[in-house]
MIRODREN-277261 format. One record per residue: residue number from 1; residue in three letters; x, y, z of N, C-alpha, C in turn. Coordinates in pm, 1 decimal. Example, Ala and Ser with C-alpha at 12.3 -4.5 7.8 and 13.67 -1.06 7.14 Angstrom:
REM residues 2
NODE  pos  code       nxx       nyy       nzz      caxx      cayy      cazz       cxx       cyy       czz
NODE    1   ALA    1319.0    -569.0     780.0    1230.0    -450.0     780.0    1320.0    -330.0     780.0
NODE    2   SER    1285.0    -225.0     708.0    1367.0    -106.0     714.0    1290.0       3.0     787.0
***
This chain:
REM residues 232
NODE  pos  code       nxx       nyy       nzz      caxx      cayy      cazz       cxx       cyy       czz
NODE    1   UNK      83.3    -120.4       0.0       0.0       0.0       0.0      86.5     125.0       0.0
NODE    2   UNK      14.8     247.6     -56.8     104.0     384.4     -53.2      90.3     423.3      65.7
NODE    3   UNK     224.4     480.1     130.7     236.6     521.0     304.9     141.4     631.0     291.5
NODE    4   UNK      64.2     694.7     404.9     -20.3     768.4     411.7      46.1     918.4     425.7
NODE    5   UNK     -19.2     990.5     353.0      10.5    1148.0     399.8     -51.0    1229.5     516.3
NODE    6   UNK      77.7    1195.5     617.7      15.0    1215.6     779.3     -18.5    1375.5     751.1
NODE    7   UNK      20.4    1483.2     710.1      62.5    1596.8     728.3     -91.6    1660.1     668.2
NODE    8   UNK    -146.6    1587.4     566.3    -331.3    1544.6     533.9    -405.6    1563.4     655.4
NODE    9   UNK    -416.9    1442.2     742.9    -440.7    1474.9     873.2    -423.6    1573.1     983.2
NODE   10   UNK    -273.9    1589.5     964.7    -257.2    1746.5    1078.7    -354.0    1848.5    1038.4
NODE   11   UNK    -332.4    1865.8     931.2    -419.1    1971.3     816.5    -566.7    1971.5     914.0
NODE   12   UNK    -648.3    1847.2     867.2    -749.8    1785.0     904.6    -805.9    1844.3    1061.1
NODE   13   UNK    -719.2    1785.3    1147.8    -744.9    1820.8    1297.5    -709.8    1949.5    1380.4
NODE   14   UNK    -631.3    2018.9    1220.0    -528.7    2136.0    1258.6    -452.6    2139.1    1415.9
NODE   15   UNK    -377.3    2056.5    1449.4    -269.4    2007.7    1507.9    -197.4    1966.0    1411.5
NODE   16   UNK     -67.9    2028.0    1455.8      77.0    2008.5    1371.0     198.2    1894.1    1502.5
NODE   17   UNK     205.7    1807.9    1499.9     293.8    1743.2    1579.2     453.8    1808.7    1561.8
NODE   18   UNK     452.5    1754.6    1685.2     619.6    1791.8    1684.3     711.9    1694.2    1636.8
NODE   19   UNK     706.5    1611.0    1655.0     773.8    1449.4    1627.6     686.2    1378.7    1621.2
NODE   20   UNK     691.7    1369.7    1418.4     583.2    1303.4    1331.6     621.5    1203.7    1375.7
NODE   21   UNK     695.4    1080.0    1418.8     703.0     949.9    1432.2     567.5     917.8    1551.5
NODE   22   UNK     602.1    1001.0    1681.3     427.5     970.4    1690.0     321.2     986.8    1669.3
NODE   23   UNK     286.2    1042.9    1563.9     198.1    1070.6    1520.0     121.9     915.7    1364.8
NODE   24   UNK     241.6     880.5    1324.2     253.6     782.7    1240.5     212.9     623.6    1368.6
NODE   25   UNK     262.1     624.2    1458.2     298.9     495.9    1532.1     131.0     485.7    1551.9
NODE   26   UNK      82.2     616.2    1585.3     -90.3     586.0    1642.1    -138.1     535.5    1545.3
NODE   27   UNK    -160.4     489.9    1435.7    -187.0     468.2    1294.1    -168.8     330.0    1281.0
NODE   28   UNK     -26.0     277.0    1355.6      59.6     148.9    1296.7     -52.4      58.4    1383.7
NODE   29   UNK    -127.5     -42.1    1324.5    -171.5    -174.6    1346.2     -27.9    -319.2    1394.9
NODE   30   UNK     -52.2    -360.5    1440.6      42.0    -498.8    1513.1      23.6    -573.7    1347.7
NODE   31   UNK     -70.4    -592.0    1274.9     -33.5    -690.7    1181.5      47.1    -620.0    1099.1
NODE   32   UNK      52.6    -471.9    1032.1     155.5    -443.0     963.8     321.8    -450.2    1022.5
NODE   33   UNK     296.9    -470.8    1117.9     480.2    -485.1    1182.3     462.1    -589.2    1139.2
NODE   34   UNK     402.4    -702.6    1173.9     434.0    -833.0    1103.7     445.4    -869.6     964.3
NODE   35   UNK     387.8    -785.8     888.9     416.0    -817.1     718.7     553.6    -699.8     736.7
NODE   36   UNK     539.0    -602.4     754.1     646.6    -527.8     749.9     765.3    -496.1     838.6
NODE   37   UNK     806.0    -596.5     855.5     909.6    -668.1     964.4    1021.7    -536.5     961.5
NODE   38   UNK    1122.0    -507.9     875.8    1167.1    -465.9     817.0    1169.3    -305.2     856.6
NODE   39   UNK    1070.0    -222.4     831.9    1060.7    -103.7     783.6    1061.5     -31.5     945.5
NODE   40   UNK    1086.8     -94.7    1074.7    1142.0     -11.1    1185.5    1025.4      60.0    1232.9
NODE   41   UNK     924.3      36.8    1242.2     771.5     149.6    1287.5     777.2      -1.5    1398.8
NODE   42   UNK     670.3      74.9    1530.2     648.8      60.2    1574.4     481.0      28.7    1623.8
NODE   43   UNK     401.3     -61.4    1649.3     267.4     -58.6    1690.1     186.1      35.5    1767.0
NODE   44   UNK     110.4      66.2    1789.0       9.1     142.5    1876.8     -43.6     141.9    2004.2
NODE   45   UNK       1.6     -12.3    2023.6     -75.4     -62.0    2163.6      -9.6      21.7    2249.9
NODE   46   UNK      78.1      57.8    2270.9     151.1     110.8    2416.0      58.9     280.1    2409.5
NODE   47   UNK      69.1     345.9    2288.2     -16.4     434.4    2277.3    -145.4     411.1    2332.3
NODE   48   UNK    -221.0     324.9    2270.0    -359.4     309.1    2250.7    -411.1     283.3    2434.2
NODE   49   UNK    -302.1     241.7    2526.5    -300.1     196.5    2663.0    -301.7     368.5    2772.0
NODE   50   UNK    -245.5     470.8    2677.4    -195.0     578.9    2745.0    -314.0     674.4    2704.8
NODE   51   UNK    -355.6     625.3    2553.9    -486.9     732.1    2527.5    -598.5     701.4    2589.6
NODE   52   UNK    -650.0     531.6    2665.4    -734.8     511.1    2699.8    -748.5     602.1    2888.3
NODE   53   UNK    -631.8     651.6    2922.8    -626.4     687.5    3023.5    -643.0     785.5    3040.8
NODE   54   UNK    -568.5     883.3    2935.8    -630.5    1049.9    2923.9    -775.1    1088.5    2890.2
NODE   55   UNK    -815.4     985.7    2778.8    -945.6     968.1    2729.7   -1054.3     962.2    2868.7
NODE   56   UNK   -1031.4     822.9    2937.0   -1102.1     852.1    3055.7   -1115.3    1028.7    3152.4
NODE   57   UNK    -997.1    1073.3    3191.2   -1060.8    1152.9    3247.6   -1069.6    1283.7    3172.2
NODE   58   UNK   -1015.3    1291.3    3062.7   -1097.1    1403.1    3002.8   -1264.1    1412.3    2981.6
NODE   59   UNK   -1314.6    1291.1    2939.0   -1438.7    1236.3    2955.8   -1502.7    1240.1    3093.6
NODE   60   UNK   -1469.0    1215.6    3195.8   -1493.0    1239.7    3336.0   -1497.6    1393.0    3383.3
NODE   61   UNK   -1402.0    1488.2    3337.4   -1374.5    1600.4    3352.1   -1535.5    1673.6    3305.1
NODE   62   UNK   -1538.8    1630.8    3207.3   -1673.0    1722.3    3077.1   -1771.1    1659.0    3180.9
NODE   63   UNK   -1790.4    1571.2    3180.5   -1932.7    1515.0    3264.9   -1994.2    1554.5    3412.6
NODE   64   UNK   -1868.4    1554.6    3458.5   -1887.1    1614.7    3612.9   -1945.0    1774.6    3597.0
NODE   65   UNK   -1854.9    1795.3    3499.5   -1885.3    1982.4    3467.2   -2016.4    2007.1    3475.7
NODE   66   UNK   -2052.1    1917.2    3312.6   -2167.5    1959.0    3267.5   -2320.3    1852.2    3277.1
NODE   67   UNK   -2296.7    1784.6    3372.5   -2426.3    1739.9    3493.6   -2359.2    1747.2    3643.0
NODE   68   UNK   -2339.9    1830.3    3657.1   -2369.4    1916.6    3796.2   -2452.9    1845.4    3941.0
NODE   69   UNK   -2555.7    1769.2    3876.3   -2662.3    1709.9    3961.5   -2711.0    1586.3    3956.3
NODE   70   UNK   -2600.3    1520.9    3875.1   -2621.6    1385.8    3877.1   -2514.3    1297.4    3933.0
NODE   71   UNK   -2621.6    1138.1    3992.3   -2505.1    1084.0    4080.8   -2398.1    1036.6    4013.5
NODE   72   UNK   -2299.8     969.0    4083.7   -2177.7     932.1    4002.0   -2240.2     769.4    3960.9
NODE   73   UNK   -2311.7     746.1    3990.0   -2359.6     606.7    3904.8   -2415.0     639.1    3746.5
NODE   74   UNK   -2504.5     710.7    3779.0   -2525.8     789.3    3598.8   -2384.4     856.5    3566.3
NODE   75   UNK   -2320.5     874.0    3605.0   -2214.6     952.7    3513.8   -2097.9     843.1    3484.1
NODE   76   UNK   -2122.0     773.8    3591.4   -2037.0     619.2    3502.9   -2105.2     575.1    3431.5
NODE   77   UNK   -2221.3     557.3    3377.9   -2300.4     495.1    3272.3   -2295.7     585.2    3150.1
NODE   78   UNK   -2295.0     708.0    3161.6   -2253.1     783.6    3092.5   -2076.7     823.6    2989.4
NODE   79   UNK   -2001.3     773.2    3086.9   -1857.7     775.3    3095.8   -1864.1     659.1    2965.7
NODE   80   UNK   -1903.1     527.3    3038.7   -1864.7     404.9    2914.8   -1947.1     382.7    2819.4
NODE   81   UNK   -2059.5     498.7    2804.3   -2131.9     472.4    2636.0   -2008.5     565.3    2600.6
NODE   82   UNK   -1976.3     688.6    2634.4   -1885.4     791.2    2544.6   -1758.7     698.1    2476.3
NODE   83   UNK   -1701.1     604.2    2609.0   -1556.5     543.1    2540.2   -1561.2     433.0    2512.0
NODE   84   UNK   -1671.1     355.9    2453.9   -1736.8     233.8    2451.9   -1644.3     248.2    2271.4
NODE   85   UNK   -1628.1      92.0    2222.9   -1610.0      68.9    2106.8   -1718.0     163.1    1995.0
NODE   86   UNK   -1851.4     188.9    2024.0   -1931.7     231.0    1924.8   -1936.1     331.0    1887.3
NODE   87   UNK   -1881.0     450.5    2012.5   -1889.2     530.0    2033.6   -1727.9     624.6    1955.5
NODE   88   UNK   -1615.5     552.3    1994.3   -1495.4     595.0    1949.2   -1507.6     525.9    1779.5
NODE   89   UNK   -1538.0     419.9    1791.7   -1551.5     391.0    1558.8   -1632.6     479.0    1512.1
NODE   90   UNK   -1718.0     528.6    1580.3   -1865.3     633.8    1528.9   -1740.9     803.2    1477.5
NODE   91   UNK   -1618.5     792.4    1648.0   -1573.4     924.2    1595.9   -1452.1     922.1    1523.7
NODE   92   UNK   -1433.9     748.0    1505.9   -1303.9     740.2    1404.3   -1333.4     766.7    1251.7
NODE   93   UNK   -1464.8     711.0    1246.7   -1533.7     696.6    1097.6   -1550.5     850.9    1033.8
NODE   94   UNK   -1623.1     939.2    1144.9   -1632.5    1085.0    1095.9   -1483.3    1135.4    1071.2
NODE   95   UNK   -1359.8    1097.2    1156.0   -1229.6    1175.4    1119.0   -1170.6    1095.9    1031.0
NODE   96   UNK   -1241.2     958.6    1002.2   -1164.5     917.4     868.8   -1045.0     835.8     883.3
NODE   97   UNK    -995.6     785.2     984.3    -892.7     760.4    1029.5    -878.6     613.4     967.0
NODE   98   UNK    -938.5     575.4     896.3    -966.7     456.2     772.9    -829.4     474.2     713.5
NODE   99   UNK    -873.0     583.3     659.6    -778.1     591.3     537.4    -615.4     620.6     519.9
NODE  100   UNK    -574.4     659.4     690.9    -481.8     669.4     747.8    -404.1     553.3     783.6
NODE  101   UNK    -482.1     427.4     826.3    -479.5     320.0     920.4    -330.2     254.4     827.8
NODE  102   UNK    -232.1     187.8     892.4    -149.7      87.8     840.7    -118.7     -53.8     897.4
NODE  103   UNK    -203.4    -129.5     809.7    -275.5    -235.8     823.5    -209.5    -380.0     744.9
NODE  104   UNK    -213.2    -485.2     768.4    -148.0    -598.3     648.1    -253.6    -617.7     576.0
NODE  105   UNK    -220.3    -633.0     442.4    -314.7    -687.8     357.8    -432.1    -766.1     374.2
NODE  106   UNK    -424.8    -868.6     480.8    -549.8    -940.4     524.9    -634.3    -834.5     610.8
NODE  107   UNK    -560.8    -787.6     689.3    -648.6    -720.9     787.7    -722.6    -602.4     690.2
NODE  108   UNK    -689.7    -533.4     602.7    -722.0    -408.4     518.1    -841.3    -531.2     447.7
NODE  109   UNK    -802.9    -618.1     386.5    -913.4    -677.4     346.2   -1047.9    -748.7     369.1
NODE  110   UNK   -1011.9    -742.5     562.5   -1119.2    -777.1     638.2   -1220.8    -653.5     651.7
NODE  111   UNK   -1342.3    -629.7     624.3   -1432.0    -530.0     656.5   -1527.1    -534.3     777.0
NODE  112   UNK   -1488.3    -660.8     821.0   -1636.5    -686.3     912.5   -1607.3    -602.0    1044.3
NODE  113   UNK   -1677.4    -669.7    1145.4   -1687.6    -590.6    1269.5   -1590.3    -567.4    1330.2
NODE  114   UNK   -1478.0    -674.8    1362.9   -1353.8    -650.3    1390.6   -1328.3    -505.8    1363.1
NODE  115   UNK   -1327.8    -460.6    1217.8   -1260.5    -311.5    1198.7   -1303.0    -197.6    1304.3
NODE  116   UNK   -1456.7    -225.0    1316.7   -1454.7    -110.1    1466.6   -1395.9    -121.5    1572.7
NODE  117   UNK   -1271.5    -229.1    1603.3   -1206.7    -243.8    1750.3   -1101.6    -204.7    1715.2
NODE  118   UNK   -1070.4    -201.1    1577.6    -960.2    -126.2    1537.0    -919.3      -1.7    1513.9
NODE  119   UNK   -1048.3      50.2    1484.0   -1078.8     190.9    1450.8   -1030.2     241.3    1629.1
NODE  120   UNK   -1145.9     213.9    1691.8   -1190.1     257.4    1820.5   -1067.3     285.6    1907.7
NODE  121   UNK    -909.3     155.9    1882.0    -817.2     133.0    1947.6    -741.0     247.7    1836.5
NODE  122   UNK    -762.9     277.0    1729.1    -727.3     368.3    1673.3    -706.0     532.7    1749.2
NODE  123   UNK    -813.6     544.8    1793.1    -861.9     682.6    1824.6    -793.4     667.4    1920.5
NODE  124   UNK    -797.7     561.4    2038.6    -734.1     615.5    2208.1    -568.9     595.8    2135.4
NODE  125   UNK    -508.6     563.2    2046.6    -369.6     578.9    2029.2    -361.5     707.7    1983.2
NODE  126   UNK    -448.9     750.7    1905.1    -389.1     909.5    1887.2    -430.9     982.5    1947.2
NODE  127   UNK    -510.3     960.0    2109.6    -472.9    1041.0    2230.5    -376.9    1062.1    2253.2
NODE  128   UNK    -351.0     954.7    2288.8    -152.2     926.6    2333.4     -98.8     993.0    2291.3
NODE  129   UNK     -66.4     967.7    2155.0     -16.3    1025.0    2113.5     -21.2    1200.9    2068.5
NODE  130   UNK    -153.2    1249.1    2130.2    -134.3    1386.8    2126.5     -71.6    1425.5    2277.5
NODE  131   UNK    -103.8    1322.3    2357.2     -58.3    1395.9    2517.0      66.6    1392.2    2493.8
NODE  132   UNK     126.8    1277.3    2438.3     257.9    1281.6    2474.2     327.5    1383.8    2366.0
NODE  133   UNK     286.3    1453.7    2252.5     326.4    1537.5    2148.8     313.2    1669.8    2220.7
NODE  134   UNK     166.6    1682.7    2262.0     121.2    1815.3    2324.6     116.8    1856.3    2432.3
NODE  135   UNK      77.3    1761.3    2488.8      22.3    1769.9    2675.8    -150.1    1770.8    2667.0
NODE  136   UNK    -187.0    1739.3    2780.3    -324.6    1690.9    2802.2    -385.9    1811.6    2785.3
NODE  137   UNK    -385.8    1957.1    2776.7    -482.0    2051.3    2693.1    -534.0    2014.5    2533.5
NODE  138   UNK    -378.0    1977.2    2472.7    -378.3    1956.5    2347.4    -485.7    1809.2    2326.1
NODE  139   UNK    -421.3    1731.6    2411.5    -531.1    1593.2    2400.0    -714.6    1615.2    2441.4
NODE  140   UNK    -707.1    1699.5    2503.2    -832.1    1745.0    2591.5    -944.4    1832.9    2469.5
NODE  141   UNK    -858.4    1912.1    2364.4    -932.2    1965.9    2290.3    -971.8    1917.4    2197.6
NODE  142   UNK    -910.0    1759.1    2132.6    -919.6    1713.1    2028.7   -1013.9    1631.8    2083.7
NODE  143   UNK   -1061.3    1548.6    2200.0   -1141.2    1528.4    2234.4   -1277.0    1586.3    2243.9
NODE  144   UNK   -1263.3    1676.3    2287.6   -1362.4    1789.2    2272.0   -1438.3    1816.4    2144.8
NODE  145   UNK   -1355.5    1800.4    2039.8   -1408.7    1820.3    1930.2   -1470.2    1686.4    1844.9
NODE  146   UNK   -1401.3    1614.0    1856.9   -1463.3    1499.2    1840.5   -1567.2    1361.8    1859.8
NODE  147   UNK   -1580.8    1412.9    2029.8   -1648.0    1306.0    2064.5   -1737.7    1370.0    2191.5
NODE  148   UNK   -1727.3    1455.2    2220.8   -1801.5    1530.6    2332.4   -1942.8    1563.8    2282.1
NODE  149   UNK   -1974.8    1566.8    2193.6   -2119.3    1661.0    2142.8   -2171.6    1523.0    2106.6
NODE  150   UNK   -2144.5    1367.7    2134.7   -2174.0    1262.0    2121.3   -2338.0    1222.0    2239.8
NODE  151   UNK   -2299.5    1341.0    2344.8   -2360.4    1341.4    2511.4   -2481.3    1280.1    2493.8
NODE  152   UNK   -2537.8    1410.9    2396.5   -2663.3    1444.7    2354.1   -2759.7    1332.4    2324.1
NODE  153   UNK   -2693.0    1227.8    2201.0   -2725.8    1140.8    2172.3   -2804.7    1018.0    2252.6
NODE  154   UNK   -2664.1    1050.1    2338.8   -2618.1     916.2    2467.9   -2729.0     915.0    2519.0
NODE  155   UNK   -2732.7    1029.4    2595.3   -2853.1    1073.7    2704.7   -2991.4    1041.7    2616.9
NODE  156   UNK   -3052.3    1120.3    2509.8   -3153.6    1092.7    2450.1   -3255.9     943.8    2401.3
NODE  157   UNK   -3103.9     860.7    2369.2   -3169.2     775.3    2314.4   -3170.5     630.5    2435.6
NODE  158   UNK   -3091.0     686.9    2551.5   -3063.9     604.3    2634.3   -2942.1     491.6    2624.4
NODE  159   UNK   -2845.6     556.9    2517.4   -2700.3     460.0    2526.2   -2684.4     426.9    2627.2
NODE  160   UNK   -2666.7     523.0    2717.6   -2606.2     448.8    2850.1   -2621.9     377.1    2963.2
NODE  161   UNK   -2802.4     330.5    2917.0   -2803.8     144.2    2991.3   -2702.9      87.2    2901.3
NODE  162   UNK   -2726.1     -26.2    3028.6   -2640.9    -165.0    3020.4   -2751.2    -168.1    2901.0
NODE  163   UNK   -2660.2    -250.9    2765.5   -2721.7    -297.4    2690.3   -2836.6    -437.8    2685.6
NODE  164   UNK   -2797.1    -525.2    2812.6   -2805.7    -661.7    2852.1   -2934.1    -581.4    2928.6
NODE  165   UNK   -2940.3    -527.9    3008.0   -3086.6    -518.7    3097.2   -3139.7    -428.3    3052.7
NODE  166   UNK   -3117.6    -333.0    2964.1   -3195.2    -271.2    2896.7   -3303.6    -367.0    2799.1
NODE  167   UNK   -3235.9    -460.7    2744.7   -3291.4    -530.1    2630.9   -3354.8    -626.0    2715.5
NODE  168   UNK   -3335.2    -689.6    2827.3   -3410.6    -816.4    2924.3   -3512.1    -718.8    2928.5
NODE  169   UNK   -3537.0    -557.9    3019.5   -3645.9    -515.3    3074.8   -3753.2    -461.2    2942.0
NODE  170   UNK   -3723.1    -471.7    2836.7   -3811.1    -437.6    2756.9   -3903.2    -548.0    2682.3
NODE  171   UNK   -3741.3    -656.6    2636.8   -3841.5    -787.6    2625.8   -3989.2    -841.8    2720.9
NODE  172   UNK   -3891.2    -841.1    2879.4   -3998.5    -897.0    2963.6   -4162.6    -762.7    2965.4
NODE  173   UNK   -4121.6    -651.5    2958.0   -4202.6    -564.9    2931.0   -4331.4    -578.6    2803.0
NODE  174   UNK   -4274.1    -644.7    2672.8   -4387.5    -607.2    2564.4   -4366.5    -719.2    2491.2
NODE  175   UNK   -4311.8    -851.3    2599.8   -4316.6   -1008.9    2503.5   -4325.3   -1089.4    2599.1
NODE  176   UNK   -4306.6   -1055.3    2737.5   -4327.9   -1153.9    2842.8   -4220.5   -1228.5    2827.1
NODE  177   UNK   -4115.4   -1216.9    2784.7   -3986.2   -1343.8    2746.1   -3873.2   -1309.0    2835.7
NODE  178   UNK   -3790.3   -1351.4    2856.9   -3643.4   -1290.6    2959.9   -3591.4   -1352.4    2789.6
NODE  179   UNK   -3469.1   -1257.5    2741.6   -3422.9   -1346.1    2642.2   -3271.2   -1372.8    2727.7
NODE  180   UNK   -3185.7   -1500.8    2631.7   -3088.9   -1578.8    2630.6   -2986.8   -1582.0    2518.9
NODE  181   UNK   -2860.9   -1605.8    2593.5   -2740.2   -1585.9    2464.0   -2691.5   -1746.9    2435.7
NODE  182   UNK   -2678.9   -1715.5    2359.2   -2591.1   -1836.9    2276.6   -2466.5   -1813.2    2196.4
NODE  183   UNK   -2403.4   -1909.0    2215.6   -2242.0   -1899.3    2123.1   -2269.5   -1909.9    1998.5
NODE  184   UNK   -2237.9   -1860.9    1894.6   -2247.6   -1896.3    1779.6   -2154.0   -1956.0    1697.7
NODE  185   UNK   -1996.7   -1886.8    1755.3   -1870.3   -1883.4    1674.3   -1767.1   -1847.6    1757.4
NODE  186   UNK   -1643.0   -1896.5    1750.6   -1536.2   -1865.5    1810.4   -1441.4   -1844.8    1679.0
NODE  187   UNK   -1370.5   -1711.4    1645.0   -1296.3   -1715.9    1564.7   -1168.0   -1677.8    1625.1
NODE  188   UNK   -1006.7   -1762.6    1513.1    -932.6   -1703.3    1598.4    -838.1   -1813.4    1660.8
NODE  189   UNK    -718.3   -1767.0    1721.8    -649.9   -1864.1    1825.6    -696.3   -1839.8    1957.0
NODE  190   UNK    -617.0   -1882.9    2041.3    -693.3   -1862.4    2175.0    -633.3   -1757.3    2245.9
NODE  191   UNK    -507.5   -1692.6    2196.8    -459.3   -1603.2    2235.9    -507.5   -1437.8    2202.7
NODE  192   UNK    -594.6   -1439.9    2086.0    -663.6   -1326.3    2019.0    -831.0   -1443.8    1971.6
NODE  193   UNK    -910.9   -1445.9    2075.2   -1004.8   -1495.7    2028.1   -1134.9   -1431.9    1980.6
NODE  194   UNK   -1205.2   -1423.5    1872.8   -1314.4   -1349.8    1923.6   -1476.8   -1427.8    1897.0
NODE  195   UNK   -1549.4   -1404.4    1992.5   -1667.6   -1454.8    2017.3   -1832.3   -1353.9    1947.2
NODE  196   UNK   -1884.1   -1472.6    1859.7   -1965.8   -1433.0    1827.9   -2085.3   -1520.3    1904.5
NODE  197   UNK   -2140.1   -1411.0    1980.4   -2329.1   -1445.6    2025.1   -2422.3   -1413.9    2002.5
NODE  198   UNK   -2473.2   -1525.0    1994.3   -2660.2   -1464.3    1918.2   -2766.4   -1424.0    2076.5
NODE  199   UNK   -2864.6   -1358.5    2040.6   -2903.1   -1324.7    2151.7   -3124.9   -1372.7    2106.2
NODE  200   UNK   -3156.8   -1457.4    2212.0   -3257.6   -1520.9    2128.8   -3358.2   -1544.8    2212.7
NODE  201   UNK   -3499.2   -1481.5    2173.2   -3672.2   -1456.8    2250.5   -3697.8   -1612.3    2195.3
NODE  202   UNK   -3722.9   -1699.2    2325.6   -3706.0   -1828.5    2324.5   -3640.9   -1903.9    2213.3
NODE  203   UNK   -3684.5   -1919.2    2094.2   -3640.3   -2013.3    2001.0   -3568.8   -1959.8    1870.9
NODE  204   UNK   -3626.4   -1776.5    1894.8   -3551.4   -1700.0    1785.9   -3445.9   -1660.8    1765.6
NODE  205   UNK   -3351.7   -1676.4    1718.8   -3202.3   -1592.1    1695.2   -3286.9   -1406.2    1673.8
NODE  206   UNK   -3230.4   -1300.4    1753.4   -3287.7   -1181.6    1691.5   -3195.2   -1116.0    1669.1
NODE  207   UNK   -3023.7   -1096.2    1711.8   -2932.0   -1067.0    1642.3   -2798.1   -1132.1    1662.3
NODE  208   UNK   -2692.0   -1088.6    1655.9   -2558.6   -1166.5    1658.3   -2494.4    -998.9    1689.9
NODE  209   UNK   -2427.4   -1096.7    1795.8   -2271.4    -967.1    1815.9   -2188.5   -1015.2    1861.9
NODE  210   UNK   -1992.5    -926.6    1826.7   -1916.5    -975.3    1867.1   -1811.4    -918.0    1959.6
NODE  211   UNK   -1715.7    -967.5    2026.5   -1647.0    -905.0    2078.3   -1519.2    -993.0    2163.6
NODE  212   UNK   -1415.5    -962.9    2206.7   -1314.4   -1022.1    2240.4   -1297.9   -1096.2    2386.7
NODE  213   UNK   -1428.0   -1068.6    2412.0   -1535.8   -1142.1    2540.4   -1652.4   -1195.6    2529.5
NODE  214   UNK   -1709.7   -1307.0    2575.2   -1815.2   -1325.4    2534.7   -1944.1   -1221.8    2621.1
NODE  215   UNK   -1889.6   -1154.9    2762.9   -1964.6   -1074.1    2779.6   -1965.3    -977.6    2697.5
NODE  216   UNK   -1874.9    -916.8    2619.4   -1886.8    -796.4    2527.6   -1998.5    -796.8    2412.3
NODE  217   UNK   -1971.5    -952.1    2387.9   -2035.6   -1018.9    2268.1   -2162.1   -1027.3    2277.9
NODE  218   UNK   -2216.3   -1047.5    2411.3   -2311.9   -1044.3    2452.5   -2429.7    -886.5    2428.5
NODE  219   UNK   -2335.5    -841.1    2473.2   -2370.7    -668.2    2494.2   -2445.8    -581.5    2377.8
NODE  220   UNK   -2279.4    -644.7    2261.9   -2315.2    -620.6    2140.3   -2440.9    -677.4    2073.9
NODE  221   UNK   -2448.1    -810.3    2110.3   -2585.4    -866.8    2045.4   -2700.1    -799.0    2084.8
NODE  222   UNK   -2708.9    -779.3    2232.8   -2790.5    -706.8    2268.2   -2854.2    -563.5    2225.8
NODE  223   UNK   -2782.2    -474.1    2216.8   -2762.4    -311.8    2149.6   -2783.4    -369.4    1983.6
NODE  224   UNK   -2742.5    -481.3    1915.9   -2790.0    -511.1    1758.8   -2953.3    -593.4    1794.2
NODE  225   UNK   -2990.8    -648.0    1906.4   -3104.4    -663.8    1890.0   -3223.8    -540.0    1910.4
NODE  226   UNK   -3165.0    -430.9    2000.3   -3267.0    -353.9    2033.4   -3275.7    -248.8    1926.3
NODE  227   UNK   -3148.8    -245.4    1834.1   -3156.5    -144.9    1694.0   -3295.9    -232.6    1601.8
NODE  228   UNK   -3287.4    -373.1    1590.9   -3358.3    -457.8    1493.1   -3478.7    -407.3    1515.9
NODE  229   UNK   -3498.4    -447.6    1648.5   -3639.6    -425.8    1679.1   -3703.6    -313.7    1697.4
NODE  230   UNK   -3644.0    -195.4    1700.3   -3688.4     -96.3    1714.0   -3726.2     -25.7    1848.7
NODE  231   UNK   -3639.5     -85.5    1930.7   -3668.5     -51.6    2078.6   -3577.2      64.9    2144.5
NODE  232   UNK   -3500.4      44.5    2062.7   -3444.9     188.8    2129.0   -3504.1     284.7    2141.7
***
């Protein structure tokens, strides 16, 4: 693939890094070091570990601010729809960070769901990588712009139930059913596994979701069953 034109992006977010190498590393996927053994870049994870931390309390910071009067149990429910996988691919997809991504050929050629854990692990690496370029104002504003005006949504449509008892209390509400998960699929070694579950009103499959847990997987099925049905 043609290396990406990071300096596109600065443009983009209007942040100019100081030392483009981190700015490139937030980008680098673990399977391209492995096809590209060779070419001396480095992966994301150590990033993606440092953005999930600034990410948290910048996210904590905005919330406390701006609900004033709510307990800290809603504002943790609030906290993990904002930095939830759906929520960070939703604000990778708007900045595009697709087209940036450096990926191995299989993985670029995989489209399915996987890509939103990639995306998502995308975004908290180029936290990181702005704290550690800028300092946590600099990380704090790009946040701000990206994923903060997400609230609105959250709050409105009720993201931030648990997806799992949100979807039990509505079933048992307007079907009389408690629904149940099932395994569907394990893809994968056992060291990177990922689990697909169906989530099912007695005998029906009503959606499938996945995730690198089967509670996640669960979650996901859940939040894809309550989109199906129209319950959100």
């Amino acid at each position: 693939m043609e290396f990406p034109d990071f300096s596109q992006f600065e443009k983009q977010i209007d942040i100019i890094f100081s030392n483009k190498d981190l700015l490139t590393q937030a980008f680098v996927h673990r399977s391209f070091i492995n096809e590209k053994a060779g070419r001396g870049l480095k992966h994301n994870e150590r990033l993606e570990f440092l953005g999930d931390a600034v990410l948290e309390l910048a996210v904590t910071d905005f919330l406390y601010k701006k609900f004033p009067q709510e307990p800290e149990g809603i504002l943790t429910a609030y906290r993990a729809a904002m930095v939830n996988t759906i929520s960070l691919s939703k604000a990778a997809k708007k900045l595009n960070l697709e087209a940036f991504l450096l990926l191995s050929k299989g993985e670029r050629m995989d489209t399915n769901k996987g890509r939103e854990h990639i995306l998502a692990n995308t975004f908290e690496a180029l936290v990181g990588a702005l704290y550690m370029d800028g300092g946590f104002e600099v990380a704090r504003g790009f946040i701000e712009q990206s994923l903060f005006d997400y609230i609105d949504e959250i709050v409105e449509q009720k993201l931030y139930k648990d997806a799992k008892s949100y979807f039990q209390e509505i079933a048992q509400e307007k079907q009389k059913v408690t629904p149940h998960y099932e395994l569907v699929e394990a893809i994968g070694p056992d060291h990177d596994k990922e689990f697909i579950m169906g989530v099912f009103l007695e005998d029906t499959k009503i959606a499938e979701g996945k995730g690198y847990s089967k509670q996640k997987a669960e979650s996901d099925a859940a939040r894809a069953g309550l989109e199906k049905l129209g319950w959100l």
